[in-house]
Structure formats: C-alpha cells, structure tokens
C-alpha positions as CSV (number, residue, x, y, z in Angstrom):
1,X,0.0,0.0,0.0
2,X,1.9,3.6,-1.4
3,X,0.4,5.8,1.7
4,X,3.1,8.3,2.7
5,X,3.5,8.6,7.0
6,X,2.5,11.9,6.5
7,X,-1.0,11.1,4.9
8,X,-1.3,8.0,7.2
9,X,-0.7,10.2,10.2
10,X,-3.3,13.0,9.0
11,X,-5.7,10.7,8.6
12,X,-5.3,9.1,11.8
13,X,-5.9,12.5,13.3
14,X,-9.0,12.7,11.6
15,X,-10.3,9.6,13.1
16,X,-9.4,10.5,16.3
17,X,-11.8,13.9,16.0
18,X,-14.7,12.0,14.0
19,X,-14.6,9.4,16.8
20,X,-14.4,11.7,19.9
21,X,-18.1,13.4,18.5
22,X,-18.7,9.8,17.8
23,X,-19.4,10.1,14.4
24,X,-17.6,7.8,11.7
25,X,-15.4,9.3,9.4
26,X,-16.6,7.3,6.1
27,X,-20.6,8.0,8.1
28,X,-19.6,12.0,7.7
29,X,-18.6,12.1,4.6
30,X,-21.8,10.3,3.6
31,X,-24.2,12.5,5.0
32,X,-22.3,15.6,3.6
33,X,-22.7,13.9,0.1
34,X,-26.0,13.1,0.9
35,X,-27.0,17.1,1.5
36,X,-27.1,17.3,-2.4
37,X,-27.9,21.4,-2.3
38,X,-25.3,22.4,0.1
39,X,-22.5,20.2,-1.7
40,X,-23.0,20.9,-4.8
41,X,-23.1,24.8,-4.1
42,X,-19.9,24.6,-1.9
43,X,-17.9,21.7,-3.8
44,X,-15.4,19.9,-2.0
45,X,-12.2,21.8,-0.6
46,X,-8.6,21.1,-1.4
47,X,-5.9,20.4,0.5
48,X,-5.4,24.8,0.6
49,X,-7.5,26.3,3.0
50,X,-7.4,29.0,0.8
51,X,-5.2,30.0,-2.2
52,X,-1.7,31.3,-2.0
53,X,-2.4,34.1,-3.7
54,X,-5.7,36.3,-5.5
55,X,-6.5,33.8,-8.0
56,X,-6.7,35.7,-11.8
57,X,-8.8,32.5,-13.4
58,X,-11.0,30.0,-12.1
59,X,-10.7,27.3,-14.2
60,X,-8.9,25.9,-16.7
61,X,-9.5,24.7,-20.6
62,X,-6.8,22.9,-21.9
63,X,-7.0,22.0,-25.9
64,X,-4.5,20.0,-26.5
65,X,-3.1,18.7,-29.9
66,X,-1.1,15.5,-29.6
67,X,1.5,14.7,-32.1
68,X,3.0,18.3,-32.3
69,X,1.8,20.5,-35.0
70,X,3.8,22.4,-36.8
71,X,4.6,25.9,-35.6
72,X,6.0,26.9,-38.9
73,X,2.8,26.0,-41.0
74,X,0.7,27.6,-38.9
75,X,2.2,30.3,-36.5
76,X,5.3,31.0,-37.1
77,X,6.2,33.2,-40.6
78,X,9.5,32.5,-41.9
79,X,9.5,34.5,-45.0
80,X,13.1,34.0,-46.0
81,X,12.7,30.3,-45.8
82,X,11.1,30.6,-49.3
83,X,14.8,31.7,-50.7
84,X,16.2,28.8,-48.9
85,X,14.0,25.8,-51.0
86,X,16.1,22.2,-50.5
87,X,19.3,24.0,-49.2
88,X,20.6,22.5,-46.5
89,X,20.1,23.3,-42.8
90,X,23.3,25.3,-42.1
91,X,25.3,23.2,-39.4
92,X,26.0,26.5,-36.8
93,X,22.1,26.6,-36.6
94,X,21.4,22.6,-35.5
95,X,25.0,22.7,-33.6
96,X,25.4,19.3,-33.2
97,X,21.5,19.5,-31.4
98,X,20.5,15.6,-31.3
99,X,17.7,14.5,-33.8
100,X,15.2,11.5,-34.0
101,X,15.8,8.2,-35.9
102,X,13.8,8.8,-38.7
103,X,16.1,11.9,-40.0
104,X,19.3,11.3,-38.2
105,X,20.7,9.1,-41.6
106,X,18.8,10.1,-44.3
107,X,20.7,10.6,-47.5
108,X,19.1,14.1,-48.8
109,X,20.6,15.4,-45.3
110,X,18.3,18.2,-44.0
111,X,17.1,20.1,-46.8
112,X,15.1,23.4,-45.6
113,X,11.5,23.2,-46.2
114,X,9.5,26.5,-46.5
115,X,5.7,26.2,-45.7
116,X,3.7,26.3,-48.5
117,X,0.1,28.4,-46.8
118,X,0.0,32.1,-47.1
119,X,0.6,33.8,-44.1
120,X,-1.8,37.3,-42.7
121,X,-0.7,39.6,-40.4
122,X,-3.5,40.2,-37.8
123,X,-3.8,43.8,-37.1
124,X,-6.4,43.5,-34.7
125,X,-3.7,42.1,-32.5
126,X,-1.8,44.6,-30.4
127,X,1.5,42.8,-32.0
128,X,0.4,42.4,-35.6
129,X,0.2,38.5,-35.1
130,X,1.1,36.3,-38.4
131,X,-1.6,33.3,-38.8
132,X,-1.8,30.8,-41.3
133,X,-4.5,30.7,-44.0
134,X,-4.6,27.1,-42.2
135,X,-6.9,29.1,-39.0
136,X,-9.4,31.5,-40.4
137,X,-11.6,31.0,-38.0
138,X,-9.1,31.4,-34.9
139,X,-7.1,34.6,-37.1
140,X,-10.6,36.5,-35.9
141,X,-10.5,36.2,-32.3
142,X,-6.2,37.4,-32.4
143,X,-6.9,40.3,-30.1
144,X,-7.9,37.7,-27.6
145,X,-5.0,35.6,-27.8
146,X,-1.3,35.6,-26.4
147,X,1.1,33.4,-28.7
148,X,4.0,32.3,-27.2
149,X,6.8,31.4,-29.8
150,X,9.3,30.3,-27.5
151,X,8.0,27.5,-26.0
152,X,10.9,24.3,-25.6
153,X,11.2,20.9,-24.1
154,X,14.1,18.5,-23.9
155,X,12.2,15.7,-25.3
156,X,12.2,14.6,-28.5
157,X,9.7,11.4,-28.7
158,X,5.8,11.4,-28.3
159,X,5.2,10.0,-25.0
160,X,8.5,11.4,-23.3
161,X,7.2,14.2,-24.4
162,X,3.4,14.2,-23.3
163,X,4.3,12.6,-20.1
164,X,6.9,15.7,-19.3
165,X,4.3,18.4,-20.3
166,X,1.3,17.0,-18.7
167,X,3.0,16.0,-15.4
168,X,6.3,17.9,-15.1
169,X,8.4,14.4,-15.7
170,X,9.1,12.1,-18.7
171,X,9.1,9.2,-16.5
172,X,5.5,7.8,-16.2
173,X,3.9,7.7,-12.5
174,X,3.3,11.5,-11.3
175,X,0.0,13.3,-10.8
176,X,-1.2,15.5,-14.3
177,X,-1.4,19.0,-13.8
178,X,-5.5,18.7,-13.2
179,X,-5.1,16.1,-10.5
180,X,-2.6,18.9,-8.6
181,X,-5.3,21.4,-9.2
182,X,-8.1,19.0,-7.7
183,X,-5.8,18.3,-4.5
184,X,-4.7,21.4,-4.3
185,X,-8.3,23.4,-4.8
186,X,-11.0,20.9,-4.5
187,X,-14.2,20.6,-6.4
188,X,-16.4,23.5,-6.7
189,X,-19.5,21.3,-8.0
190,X,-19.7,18.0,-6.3
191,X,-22.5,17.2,-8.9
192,X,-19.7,16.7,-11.6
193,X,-16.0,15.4,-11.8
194,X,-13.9,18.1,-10.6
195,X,-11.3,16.9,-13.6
196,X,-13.1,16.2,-17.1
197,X,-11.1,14.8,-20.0
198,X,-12.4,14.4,-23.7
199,X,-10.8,12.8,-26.7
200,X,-11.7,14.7,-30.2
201,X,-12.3,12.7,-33.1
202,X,-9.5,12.6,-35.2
203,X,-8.9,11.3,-39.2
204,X,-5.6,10.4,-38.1
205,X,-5.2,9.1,-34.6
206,X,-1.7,7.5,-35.1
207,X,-0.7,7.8,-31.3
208,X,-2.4,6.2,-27.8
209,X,-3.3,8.2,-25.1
210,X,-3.1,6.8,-21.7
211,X,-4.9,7.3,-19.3
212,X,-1.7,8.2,-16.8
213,X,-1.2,11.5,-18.6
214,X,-4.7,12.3,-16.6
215,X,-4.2,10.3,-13.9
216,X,-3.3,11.0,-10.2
217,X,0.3,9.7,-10.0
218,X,1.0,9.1,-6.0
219,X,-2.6,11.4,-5.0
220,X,-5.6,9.9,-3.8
221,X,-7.0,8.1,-6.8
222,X,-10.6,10.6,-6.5
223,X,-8.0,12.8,-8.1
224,X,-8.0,11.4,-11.4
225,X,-10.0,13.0,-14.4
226,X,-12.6,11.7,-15.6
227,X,-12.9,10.7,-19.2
228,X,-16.1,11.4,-21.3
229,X,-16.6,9.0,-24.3
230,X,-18.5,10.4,-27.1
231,X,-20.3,7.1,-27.8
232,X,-23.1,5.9,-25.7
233,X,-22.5,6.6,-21.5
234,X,-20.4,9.4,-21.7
235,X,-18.7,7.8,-18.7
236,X,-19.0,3.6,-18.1
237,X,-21.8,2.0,-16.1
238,X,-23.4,5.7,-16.2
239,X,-26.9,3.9,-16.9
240,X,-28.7,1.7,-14.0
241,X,-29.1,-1.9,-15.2
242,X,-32.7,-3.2,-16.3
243,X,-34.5,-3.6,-13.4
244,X,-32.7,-1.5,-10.9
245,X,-33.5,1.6,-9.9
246,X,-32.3,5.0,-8.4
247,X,-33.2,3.7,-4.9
248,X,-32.2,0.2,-5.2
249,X,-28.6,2.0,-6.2
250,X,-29.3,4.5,-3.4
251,X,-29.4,1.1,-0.7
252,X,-26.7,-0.7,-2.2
253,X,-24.2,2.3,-2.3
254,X,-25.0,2.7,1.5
255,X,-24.5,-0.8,2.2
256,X,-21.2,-0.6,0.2
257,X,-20.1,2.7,1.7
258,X,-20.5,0.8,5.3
259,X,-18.7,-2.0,4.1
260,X,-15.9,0.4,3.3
261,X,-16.5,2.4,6.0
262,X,-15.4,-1.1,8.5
263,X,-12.2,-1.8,6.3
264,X,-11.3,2.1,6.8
265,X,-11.6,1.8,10.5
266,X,-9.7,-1.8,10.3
267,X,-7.0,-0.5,7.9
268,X,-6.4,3.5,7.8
269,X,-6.4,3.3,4.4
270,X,-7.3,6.7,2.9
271,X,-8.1,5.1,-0.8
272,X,-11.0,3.8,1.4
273,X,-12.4,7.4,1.4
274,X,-11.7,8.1,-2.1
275,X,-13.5,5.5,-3.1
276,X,-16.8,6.0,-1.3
277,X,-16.6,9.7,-2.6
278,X,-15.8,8.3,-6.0
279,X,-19.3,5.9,-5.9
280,X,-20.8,8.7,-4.6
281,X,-19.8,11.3,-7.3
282,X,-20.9,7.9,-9.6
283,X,-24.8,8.0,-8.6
284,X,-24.8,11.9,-8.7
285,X,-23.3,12.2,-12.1
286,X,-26.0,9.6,-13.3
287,X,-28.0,12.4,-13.3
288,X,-25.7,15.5,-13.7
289,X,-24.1,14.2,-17.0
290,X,-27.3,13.2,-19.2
291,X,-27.9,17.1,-18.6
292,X,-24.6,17.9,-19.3
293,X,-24.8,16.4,-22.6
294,X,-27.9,17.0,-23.5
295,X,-27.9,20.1,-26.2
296,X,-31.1,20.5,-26.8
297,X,-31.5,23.8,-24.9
298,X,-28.2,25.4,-26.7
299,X,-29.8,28.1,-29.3
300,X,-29.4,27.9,-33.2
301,X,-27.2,31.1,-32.8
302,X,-24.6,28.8,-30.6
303,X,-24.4,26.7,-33.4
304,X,-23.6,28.9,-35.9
305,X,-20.7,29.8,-33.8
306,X,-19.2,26.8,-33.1
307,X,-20.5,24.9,-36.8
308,X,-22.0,21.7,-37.6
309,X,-19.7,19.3,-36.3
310,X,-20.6,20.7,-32.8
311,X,-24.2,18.5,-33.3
312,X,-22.4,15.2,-33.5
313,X,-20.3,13.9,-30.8
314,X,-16.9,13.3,-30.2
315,X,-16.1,16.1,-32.7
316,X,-13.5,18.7,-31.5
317,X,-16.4,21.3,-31.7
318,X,-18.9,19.4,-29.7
319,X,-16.0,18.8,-27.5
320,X,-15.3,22.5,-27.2
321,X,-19.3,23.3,-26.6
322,X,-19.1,20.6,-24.0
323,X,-16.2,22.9,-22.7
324,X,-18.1,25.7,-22.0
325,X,-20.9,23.8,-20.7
326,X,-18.6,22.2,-17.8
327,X,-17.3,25.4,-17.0
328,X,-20.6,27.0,-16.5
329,X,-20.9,23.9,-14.3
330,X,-18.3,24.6,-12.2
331,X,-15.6,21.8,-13.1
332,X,-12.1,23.3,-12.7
333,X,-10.0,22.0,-14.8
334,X,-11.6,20.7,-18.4
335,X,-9.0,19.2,-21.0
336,X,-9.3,18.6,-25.3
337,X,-6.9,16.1,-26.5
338,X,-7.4,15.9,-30.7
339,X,-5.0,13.3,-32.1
340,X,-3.1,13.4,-35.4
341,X,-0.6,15.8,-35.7
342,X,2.3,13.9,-36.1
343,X,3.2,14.8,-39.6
344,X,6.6,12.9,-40.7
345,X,5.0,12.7,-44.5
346,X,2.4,14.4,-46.2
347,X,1.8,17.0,-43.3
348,X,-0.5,19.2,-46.3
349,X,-2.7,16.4,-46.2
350,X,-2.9,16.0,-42.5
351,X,-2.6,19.3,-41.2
352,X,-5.4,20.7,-43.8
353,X,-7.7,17.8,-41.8
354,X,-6.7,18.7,-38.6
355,X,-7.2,22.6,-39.1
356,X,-10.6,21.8,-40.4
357,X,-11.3,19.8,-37.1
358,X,-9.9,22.7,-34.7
359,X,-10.4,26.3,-36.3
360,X,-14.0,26.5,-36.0
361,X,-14.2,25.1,-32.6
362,X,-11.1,26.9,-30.7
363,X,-12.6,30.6,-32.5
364,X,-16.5,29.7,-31.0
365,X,-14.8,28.4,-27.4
366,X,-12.8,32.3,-27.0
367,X,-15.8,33.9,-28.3
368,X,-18.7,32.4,-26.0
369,X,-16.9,32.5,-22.8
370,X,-16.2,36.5,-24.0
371,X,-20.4,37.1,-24.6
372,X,-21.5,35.5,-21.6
373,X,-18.6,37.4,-19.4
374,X,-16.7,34.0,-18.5
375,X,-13.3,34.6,-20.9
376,X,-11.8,36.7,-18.0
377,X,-12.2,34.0,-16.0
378,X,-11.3,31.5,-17.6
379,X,-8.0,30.3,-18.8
380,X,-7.7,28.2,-22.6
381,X,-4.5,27.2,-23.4
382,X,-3.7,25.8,-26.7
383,X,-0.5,23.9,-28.0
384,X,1.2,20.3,-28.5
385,X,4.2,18.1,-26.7
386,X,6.8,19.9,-29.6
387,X,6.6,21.5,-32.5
388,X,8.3,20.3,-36.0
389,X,11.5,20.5,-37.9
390,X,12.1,23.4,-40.5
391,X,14.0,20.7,-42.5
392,X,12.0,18.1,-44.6
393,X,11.5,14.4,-43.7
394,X,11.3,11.9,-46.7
395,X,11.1,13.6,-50.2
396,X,10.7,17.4,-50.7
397,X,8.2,19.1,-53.2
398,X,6.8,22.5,-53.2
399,X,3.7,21.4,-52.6
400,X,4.0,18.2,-50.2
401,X,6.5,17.7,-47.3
402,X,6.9,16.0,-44.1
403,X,8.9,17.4,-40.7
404,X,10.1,15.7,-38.0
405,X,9.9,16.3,-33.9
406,X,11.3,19.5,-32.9
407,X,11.8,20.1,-28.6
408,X,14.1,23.2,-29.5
409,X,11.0,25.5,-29.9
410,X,7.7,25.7,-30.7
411,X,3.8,27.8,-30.3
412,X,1.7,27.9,-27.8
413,X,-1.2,30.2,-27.2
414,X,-3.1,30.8,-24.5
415,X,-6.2,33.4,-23.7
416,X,-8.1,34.8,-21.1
417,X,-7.9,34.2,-17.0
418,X,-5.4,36.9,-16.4
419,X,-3.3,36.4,-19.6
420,X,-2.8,39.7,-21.2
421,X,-4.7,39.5,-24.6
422,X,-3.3,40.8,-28.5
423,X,0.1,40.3,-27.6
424,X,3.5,38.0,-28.9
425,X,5.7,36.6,-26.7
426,X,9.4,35.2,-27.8
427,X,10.8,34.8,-31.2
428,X,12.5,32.0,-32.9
429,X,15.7,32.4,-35.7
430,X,14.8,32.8,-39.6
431,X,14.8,29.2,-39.6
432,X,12.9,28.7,-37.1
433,X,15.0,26.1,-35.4
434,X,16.4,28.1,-32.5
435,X,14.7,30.7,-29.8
436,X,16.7,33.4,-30.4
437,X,17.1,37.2,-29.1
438,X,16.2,40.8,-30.1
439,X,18.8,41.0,-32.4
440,X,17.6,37.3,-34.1
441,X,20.7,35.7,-32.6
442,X,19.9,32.3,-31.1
443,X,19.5,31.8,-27.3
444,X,20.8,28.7,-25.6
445,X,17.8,28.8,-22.5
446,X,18.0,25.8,-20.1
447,X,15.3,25.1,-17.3
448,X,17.3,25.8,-14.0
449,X,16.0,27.0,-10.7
450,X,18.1,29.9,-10.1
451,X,18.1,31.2,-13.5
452,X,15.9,32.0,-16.3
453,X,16.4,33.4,-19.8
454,X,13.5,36.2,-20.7
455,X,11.6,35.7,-23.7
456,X,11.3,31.5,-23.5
457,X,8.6,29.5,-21.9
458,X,10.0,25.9,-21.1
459,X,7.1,23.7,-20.2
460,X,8.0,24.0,-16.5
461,X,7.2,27.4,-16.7
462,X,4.2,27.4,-18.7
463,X,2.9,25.2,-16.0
464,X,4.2,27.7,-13.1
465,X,1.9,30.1,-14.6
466,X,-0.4,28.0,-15.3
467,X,-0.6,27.2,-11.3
468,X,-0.3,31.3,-10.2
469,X,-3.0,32.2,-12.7
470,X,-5.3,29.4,-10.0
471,X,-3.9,31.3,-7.1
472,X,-1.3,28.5,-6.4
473,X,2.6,29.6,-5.9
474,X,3.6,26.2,-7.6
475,X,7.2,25.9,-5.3
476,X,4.6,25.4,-2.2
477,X,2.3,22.8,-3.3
478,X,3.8,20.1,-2.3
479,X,3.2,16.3,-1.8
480,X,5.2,14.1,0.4
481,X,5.8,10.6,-1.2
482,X,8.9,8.6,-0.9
483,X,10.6,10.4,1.3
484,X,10.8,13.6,-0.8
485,X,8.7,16.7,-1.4
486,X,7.5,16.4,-5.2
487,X,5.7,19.1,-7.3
488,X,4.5,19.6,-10.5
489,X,7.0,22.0,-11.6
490,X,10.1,19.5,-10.3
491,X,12.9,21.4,-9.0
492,X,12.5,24.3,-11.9
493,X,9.5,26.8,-13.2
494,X,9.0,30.3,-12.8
495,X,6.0,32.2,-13.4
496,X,5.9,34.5,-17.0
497,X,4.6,37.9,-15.0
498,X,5.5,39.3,-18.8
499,X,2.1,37.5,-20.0
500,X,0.0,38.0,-17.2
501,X,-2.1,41.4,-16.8
C-alpha cells in the first residue's frame, strides 16, 4: 500500500476527532454527500485552505493537440525560408542538437522546407500576429489571444514528451497537472467530476493516449480525471441496469459505503475514502451528466458559432461546446486532446484535416466564454508536446512535405484568466529552429531553478503560470511521497509575469 507517514498520520488525526463526536469518518462524509444542495453549491475543498495568492482565473480549458503540430505551417512566418527551397540546414544553426531516428541518416541530409500556406498579419492584434491561412476561423479572435513562440522541451519522442508536459516528468507515474489542481483546490460542484477529460475525433489518430497522462500519480486516486466518451455513457456504467432503480442503487451504495467504512476503521487506508466519494460522485453524475450532454436547450445562434460538427459527438467542436458547458458547471480543470498531428510525411494532407477539425471550434470556445462574461475568467491554453523541424523528412516538393519532432521551440497560445490579450511573446531564428534574441541571434535557454532566460517558456514554466493564474505559488504545493517533497514543476519553473495582466 503507497500511503506516505505523513498522509497515514493525518488521517489518523481525523479519526481520532470524528470518533471523539462519535461520528464515523466514512458515516460523515456520507451524509455531507447526501446534503445534495449544500454540496453541490460549496464543492469539495482542497488540500489549501485558501489560495496562496488572488486567483486571476478559475478554471482551466486545456486544448491540447497531440502529435506536435507544426509551428511553422501555422504560426510562425519565416519569409526567408522561401529563398532557402532544398538547401541545406546550415550546421552552426542545429550545432550538433541531437535529432530522432527517422532523419538522423537520411541521405538528402536536411534540406530546408519553406511552408507552403499564405501567411496574414492580424492587425487586430496589439503585436500584428502572423496566422496561417490554415486558422481562419481562430485569425478572428487574435486580439484575444497571447502566442508564445518560445515555448521548448528537452524531449524529442511522443510520450516522453506528453508525459513531461502533462506532469512535469518524462518518467510515467506522477500526478497530471489537473489532478494537482483537484488536491490542491478541491471541487467547486460535487454534482460533476472536478477533472473532465475528452478525446476529439481525429482522421488520423496515429498515437495512444493513456490514461496516466490524466491520472493521479501518488494522490488519492478521487483525483484522477474523468474521461467522457463520445459514444453511448459518456462515462461507463453511467446507466442503471434493467430492473434497478435509483433507490435500489441508493441502498446498495450505503450498504457498500458501510462496508468500506469497516475496512477504513480496520485498515487507515485513505483510498477507502476516495472510493466511497468516488461511488458517490458515480450516482450523482447519473443524473448530472445526461444534462450535461444534452444540447437541446443550446440556441441555433450557438451553433452557428461553433459549426456543424458541434451537433455530433466526439467532434473537436462538440468537444469544445461541451467545454463551456462544464465550466458554466463549475468543473475546474476541463481538458481537449485531438490526435493526429504527427506529420513525418504528407503534413498538407494532415494538417489541412486537422485545421478543419480545430479552427471552428477553438474561434466559437474564445468567443462564447467573452459574450457571456466568462473569458476573463477562464483560462484556454492551446499547443502540443513539440513542435516540427524546418528541415524536410522523406522527399521534398513544393507542394507536399513532411517534418520531423522539434523540442528546441515551438507555439503555444493561451487566452483569457489573467493572460494579457493581442500580444507576442518570444521569437524564434529565420529558420525557425532556435529561440533566439532581439537582435535574431539564437539563445541557448536551459530550465534551471536559479536562473531564467527572458523571452522562453520551457514547459516547467508554462505550467508555473499555469498554477499562479489558479492562485497556487507552484514551489509550495507540495506532496510528500517517498521520502521527498514532489511538485508539478520538479525542482525548476517560474511564473511568466510578462504574459500575465
């Protein structure tokens, strides 16, 4: 049994109250669950008794695009590159940097690769932001968004990479950044998972997803987020069986919960609490979620907004409807995951499909939290594990390409909940390879707790700010397992107070 002293002592000390006002701890819980009015109103507190700090956002919307998409073909302009067709990657810009498998020996070397979309300067963004003709939709809500350029990981491979940005380490096993939000803050609608997780249809789904990159590491296991399926429970077992109904569940829960409530009292065992609030949370959701996802009452205007693919499921759009509709709810943390953007060959082909899935939906999200007053409060990030190579993988035409992983630098935009909107942040080399400086010389920034190169965001600190933007000084929240103090943020991570207002 993984329980740290520390948790196994606390615990203890909450047995020891319950029982002298002899009342069960498990029997407490129960009838606070039970008072479905007051707990859904007040939510469930976190292990903060109140945040570090004045919280700028309340909750977080995480869109995700697994696979890395290309920052070149869609964010960052490299106008020069178009001189440079099939020349070779100059060896003082890569500098020896290390590079994947799949371009490492391949005889054409690394021959530059300009992208082949127009590019349109945004002036409705304070910094004249460049967006592909591959985001319409998003190129009209610019003045809302802060693009981040700089953005680098160390790296290189999918899940590495997806691991490291989702819970501050590469090696599999530690809490995802919602699960340190639900510890840390709690649940402010008991009604609903405080942690929701939805996977976008994709038309190229080439990499898994596990569920660890959602999961609660060493934390309680009533951490974990919960994952909606877009085919038929949104979550498994929603639906009573034939036969059974609400109040048989209703007696067989409390029979279980004593049940669990004896082995608690034999044992100590706090997963014994998380799971009776996680069957609990089960029979309250089996009537929260059918109304959750049940858009009949959204107007034809919202619709139009977010497009047609928001009326069938699973879509990125519906996804991003469902979104909004959780945050009205009062879930925390909400995360998108859309598959597919790991272009090595025919990235036209892919990225056109993958646009088409995202553009429409991300635009809609920015601009319905904005009308109904929510967009201040509410943070949407936007961005992959990496970003791609400016050097071709496999053959090179004008008109279809592939790149490769690239850690050194890449976008990621983010909008809303204290971020300061219309602006740029960072700036890469004319090859786009390297963050570089004012001047367009390249920078050499490393993560490092003392230190911290301005104008780059590694993931560390995107996740700091992530945390401060909650109210949460990410250094101080802390969990003891193993004998050491872990957080999100590692031992590195500092907090961008250039992005936030």
């Amino acid at each position: 049994m993984s329980v740290s002293i520390r948790e196994h002592e606390l615990m203890m000390t909450r047995r020891q109250l319950f029982g002298r006002s002899a009342l069960g701890l498990g029997t407490a819980a129960l009838a606070g669950l039970l008072d479905r009015g007051a707990m859904a109103a007040e939510g469930r507190p976190g292990v903060l008794k109140e945040p570090h700090h004045t919280p700028k956002a309340k909750r977080v919307i995480y869109l995700f695009m697994s696979g890395g998409p290309s920052h070149l073909d869609l964010w960052d302009y490299k106008p020069k590159l178009n001189d440079l067709f099939d020349q070779q990657l100059p060896d003082h810009i890569r500098n020896g940097q290390r590079v994947t498998g799949m371009t490492a020996n391949q005889k054409n070397g690394f021959p530059l690769c300009p992208s082949k979309y127009k590019f349109t300067k945004q002036d409705n963004n304070a910094d004249g932001l460049w967006t592909s003709s591959l985001l319409p939709h998003t190129a009209t809500v610019a003045k809302e968004l802060c693009v981040v350029y700089s953005t680098f990981t160390e790296a290189i491979n999918h899940d590495p990479a997806i691991t490291y940005i989702q819970t501050g380490s590469q090696i599999p096993g530690r809490p995802s950044l919602g699960a340190w939000l639900s510890y840390g803050l709690g649940s402010a609608n008991e009604d609903l998972p405080h942690y929701v997780v939805m996977h976008a249809r994709t038309n190229f789904a080439e990499q898994s997803l596990f569920n660890r990159l959602w999961g609660p590491g060493f934390l309680s296991s009533d951490h974990q987020g919960m994952l909606l399926r877009s085919q038929g429970d949104p979550v498994l077992y929603l639906s009573n069986p034939t036969g059974v109904t609400g109040g048989d569940r209703r007696k067989q829960l409390d029979a279980l919960a004593a049940l669990n409530q004896a082995q608690y009292e034999r044992s100590l065992d706090p997963e014994i609490l998380a799971r009776i609030r996680q069957h609990e949370m089960a029979y309250r959701m089996q009537t929260s979620v059918p109304e959750l996802m049940d858009l009949s009452d959204e107007t034809k205007e919202t619709f139009e907004l977010y497009g047609d693919d928001a009326k069938t499921p699973g879509t990125f759009a519906a996804c991003c409807l469902n979104a909004r509709r959780l945050a009205e709810r009062g879930v925390r943390n909400i995360q998108i995951f859309h598959r597919g953007w790991d272009a090595h060959g025919g990235l036209p082909t892919e990225h056109e499909s993958q646009c088409k899935d995202i553009d429409q939906g991300c635009a809609a999200l920015i601009r319905d939290l904005k009308q109904r007053g929510m967009l201040d409060e509410t943070l949407v990030i936007w961005g992959g594990e990496f970003g791609r190579t400016v050097y071709c993988q496999g053959n090179l035409t004008r008109e279809n390409y592939g790149r490769d992983h690239h850690p050194r630098c890449f976008t990621t935009w983010m909008a809303g909940g204290g971020i300061k909107p219309g602006i740029t942040y960072g700036r890469t080399d004319d090859y786009g390879y390297n963050i570089a400086d004012e001047h367009g010389d390249p920078l050499s920034p490393q993560p490092d707790k003392e230190s911290w190169t301005p104008g780059t965001m590694h993931i560390h600190d995107l996740n700091a700010t992530i945390l401060h933007l909650m109210g949460i000084d990410h250094k101080r929240l802390t969990y003891r397992y193993q004998g050491r103090d872990f957080r999100l943020t590692d031992v590195n991570g500092h907090v961008l107070h250039d992005l936030i207002v």
